[in-house]
C-alpha positions in Angstrom: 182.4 107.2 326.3 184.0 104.2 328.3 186.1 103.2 325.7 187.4 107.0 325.0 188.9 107.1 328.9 191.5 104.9 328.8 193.1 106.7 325.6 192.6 110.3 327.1 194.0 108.9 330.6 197.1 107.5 328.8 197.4 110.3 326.1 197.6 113.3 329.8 199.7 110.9 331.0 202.2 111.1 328.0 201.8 114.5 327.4 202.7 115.3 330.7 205.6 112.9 331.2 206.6 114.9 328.1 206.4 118.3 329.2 208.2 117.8 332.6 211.4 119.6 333.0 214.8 117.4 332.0 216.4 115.9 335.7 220.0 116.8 335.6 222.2 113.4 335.4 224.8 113.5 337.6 228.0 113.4 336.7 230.7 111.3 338.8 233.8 114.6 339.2 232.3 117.5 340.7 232.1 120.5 338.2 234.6 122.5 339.4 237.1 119.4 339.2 235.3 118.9 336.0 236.4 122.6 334.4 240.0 121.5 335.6 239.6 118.5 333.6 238.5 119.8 330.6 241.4 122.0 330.5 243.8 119.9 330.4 241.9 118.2 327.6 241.7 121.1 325.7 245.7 121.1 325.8 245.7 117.2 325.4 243.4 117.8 322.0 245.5 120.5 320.8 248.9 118.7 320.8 247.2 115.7 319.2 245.7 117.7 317.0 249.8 118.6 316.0 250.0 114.9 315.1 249.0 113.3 311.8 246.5 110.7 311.7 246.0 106.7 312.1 247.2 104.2 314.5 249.6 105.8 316.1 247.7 109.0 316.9 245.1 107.0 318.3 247.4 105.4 320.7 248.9 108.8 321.8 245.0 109.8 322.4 244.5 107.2 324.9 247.6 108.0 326.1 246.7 111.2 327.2 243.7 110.7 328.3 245.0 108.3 330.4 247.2 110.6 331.6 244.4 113.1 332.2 242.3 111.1 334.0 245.6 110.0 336.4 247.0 113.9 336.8 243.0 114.4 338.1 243.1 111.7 340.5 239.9 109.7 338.6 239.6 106.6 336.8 239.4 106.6 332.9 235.7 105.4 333.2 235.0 108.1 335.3 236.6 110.3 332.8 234.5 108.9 329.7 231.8 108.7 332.0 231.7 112.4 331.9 232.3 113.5 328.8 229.7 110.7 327.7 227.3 112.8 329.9 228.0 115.7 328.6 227.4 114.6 324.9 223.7 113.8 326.2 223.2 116.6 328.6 223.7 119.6 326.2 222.4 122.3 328.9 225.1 120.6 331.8 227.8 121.0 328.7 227.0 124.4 328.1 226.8 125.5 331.5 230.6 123.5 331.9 232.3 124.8 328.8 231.2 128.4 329.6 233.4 128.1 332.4 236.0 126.4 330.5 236.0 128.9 328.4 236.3 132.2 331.0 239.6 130.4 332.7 241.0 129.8 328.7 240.2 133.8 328.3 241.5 134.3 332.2 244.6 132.5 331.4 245.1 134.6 328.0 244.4 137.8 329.1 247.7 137.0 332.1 250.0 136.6 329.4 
């Protein structure tokens, strides 16, 4: 019996590390700024998207992102930072890109 503790201990101990709920990591724009940011992304991605491949399209892409991250008062790695967040947060992306989306629909609907 002794020698069964120890595994059952560590085995709770997993299992309830486990089941705890996921801690939000926090992301360095605040997500309103973030929405705003996103946006202009969105626009950034569809005029590269205009642009055929290689080199030079992968210059233009940091260009604008660059040019993003400048426009929003934030440093590139704050910029990647984000978006590298939201890759492993799917639940904070969701809850980001839903808005994204309403102010896309907003803006289409003032046309």
């Amino acid at each position: 019996m002794k020698n069964l503790v120890p595994p059952i201990i560590f085995t709770i101990l997993v299992l309830s590390l486990g089941c705890s709920p996921a801690q939000k990591e926090p992301l360095p724009v605040s997500e309103g700024d973030l929405v705003k940011l996103l946006l202009d992304i969105h626009v950034a991605e569809g005029a590269l998207a205009q642009h055929p491949g290689g080199p030079s399209k992968d210059s233009l892409a940091d260009t604008y992102y660059n040019q993003v991250a400048k426009i929003h008062h934030i440093s590139r790695s704050e910029l990647d930072s984000s978006l590298a967040i939201l890759q492993r947060n799917p639940d904070i992306a969701k809850e980001v890109y839903e808005k994204v989306l309403e102010v896309i629909e907003k803006k289409r609907l003032e046309r």
